[in-house]
C-alpha positions as CSV (number, residue, x, y, z in Angstrom):
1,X,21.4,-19.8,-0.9
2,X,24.2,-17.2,-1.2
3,X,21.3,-14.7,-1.4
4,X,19.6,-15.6,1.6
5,X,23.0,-15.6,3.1
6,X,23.9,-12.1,2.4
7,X,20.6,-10.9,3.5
8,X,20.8,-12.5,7.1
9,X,24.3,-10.9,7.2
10,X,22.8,-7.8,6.4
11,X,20.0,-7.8,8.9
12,X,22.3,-9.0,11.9
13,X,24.4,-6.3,11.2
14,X,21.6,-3.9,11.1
15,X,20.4,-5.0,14.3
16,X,24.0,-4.5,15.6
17,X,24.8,-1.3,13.9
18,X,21.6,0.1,15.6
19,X,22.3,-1.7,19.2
20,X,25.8,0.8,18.5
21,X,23.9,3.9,17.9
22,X,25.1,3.5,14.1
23,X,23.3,3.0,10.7
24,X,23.9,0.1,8.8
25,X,25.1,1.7,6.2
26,X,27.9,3.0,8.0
27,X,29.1,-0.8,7.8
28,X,31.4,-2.0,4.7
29,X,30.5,-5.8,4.7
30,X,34.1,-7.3,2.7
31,X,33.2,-10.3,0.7
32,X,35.7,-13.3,1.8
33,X,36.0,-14.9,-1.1
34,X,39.2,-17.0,-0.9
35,X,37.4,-20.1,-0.8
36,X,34.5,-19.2,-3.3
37,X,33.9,-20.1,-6.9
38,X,34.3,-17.6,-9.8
39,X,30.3,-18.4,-10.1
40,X,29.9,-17.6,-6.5
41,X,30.7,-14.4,-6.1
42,X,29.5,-13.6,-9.2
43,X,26.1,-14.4,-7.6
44,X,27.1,-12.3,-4.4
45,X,27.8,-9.3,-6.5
46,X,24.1,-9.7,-8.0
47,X,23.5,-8.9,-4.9
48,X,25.4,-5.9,-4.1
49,X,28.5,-7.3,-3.2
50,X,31.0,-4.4,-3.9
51,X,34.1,-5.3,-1.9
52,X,36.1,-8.1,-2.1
53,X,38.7,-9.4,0.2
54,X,41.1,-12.4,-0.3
55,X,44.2,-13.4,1.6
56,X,46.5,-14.7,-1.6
57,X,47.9,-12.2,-4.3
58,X,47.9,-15.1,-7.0
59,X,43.9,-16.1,-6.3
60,X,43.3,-12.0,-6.1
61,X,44.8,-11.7,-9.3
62,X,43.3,-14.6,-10.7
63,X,39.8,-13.4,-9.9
64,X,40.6,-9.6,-10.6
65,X,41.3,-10.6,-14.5
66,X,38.0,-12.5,-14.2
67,X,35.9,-10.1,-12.7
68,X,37.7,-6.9,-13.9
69,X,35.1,-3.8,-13.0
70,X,35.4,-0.2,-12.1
71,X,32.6,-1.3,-9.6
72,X,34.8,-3.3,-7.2
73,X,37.1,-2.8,-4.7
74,X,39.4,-5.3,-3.9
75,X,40.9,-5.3,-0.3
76,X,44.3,-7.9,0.7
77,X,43.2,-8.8,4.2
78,X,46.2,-11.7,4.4
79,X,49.2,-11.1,5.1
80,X,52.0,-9.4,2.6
81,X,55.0,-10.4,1.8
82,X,57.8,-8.2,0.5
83,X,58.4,-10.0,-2.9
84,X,54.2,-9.6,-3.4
85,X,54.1,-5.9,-2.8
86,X,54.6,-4.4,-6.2
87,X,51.7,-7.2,-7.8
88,X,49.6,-5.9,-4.4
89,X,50.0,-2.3,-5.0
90,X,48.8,-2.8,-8.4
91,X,45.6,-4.7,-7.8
92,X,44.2,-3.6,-4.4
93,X,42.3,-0.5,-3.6
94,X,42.9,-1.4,0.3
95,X,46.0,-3.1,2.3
96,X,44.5,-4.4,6.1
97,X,47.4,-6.1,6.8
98,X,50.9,-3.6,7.1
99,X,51.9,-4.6,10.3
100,X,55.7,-3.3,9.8
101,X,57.6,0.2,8.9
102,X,59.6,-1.9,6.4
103,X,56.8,-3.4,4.4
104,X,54.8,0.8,4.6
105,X,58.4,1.4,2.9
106,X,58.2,-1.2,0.3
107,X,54.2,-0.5,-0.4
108,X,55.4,3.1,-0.4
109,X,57.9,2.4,-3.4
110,X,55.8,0.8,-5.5
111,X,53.5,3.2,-5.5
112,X,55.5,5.9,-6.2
113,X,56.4,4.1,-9.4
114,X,52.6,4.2,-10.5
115,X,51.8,7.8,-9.3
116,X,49.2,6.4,-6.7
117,X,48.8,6.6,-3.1
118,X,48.0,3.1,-1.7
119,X,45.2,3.3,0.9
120,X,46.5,0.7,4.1
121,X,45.3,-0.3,7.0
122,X,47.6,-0.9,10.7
123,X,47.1,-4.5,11.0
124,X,47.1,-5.1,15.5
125,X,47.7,-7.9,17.2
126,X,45.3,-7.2,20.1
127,X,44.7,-11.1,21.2
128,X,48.4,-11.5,21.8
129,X,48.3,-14.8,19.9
130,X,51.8,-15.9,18.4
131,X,49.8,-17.4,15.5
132,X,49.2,-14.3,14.2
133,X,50.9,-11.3,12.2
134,X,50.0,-7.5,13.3
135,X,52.3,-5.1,15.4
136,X,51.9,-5.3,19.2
137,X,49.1,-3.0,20.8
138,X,52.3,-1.5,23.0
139,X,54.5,-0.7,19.6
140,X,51.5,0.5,17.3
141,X,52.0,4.1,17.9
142,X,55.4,4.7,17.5
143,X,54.8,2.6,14.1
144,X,51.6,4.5,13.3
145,X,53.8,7.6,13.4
146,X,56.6,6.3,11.5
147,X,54.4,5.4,8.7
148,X,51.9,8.0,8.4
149,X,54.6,10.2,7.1
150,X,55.4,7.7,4.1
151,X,54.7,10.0,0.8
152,X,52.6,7.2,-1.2
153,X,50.7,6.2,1.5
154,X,47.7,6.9,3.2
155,X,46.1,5.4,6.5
156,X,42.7,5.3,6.9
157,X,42.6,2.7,9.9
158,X,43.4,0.0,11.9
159,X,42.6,-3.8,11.5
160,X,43.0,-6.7,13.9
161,X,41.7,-10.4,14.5
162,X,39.9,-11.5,16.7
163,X,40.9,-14.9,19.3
164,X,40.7,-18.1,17.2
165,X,39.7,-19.8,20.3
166,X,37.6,-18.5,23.1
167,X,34.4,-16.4,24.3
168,X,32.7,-13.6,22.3
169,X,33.6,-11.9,25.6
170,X,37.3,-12.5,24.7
171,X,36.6,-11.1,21.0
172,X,34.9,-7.9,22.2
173,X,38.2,-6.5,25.0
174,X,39.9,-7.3,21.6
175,X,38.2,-5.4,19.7
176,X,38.1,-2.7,22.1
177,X,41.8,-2.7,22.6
178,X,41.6,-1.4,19.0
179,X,39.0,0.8,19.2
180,X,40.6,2.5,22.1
181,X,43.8,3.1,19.8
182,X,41.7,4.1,16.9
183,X,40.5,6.7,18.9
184,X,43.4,8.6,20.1
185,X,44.1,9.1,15.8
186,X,40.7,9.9,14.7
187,X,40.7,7.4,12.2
188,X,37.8,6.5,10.1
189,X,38.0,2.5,9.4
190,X,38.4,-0.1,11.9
191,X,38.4,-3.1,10.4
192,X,37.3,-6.2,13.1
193,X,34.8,-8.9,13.1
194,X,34.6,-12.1,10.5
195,X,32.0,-14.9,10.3
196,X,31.6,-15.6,14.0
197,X,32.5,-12.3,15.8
198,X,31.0,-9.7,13.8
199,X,27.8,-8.5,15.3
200,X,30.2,-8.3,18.7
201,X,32.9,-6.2,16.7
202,X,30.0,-3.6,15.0
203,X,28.7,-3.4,18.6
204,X,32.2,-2.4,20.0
205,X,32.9,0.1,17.5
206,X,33.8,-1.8,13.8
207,X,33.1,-0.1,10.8
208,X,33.7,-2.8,8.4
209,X,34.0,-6.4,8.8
210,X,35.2,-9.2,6.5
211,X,32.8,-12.4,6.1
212,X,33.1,-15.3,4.2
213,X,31.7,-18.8,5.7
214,X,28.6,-16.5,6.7
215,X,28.2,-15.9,3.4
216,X,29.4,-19.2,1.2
217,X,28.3,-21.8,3.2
């Protein structure tokens, strides 16, 4: 099931990537595993699963012991919490969710200690939704600036959420608010689009999306 799963994933995506005037392999499909079995994604990455995304530092650890390979790349696409950072920076190759100068800072810190520059990701709050973390559309410049000059830190993008409630239509001026913003820094991820907006977000510009109930059903 898993397998037939991925490869319908894969095929919507192609058909969206090409609808964008993009190949699908310009798409990084993260594997949402937070509520997936040890045997489970296992079975995904038998089928080319490479990236892995969870929301909790304790399961991500968990499951990095278990799975421990050079082949993966682990992304936290949850939220971070100061106290978490140094356990973050240790296991993920990719932060989606800095949303603040002071946690850049702290990832920043912890780095340093490990001589490695942590790869993050802006995390935007383009919906408006009080609900949810990410710096406002209005304020991510300014903080864009401010963090980009961090020493142990590197941006490669932006990430946002789309509406838990409403159209498609609502998803994609979401996901356009980010792209917009993406594109006045040149940056080379946006990360939009999970289980139920994702062919919308590759059609308005994504370039890797994060999929779990599409996938473990």
């Amino acid at each position: 099931m898993i397998a037939e799963n991925i490869s319908i994933v894969r095929e919507n995506i192609s058909d969206s990537a090409k609808k964008a005037g993009k190949s699908p392999e310009d798409i990084a499909i993260i594997c949402v595993t937070k509520k997936a079995s040890i045997e489970q994604i296992k079975e995904a990455i038998a089928c080319g699963v490479t990236d892995i995304g969870e929301n909790r530092i304790q399961n991500a650890v968990e499951k990095y012991n278990l799975l421990r390979s050079a082949a993966l790349k682990w992304h936290l696409i949850g939220h971070l919490q100061t106290n978490k950072v140094k356990k973050a920076v240790e296991v993920f190759d990719l932060i989606h969710s800095v949303d603040s100068l002071h946690i850049a800072e702290a990832i920043s810190k912890e780095a340093a200690k490990i001589n490695k520059t942590q790869d993050i990701l802006i995390q935007v709050n383009t919906s408006g939704e009080q609900s949810k973390f990410g710096v406002k559309p209005e304020s991510a410049t300014d903080l864009i600036k401010q963090i980009v000059l961090l020493n142990n830190i590197k941006v490669l993008g932006l990430m946002t959420i789309g509406p838990l409630q409403g159209s498609i239509e609502d998803a994609r001026q979401c996901f356009r608010k980010l792209k917009k913003l993406s594109d006045m820094f040149n940056f080379k991820i946006l990360s939009m689009g999970m289980s139920g907006d994702y062919q919308a977000a590759i059609e308005e510009g994504s370039t890797m999306v994060r999929i779990g109930s599409a996938i473990f059903k």
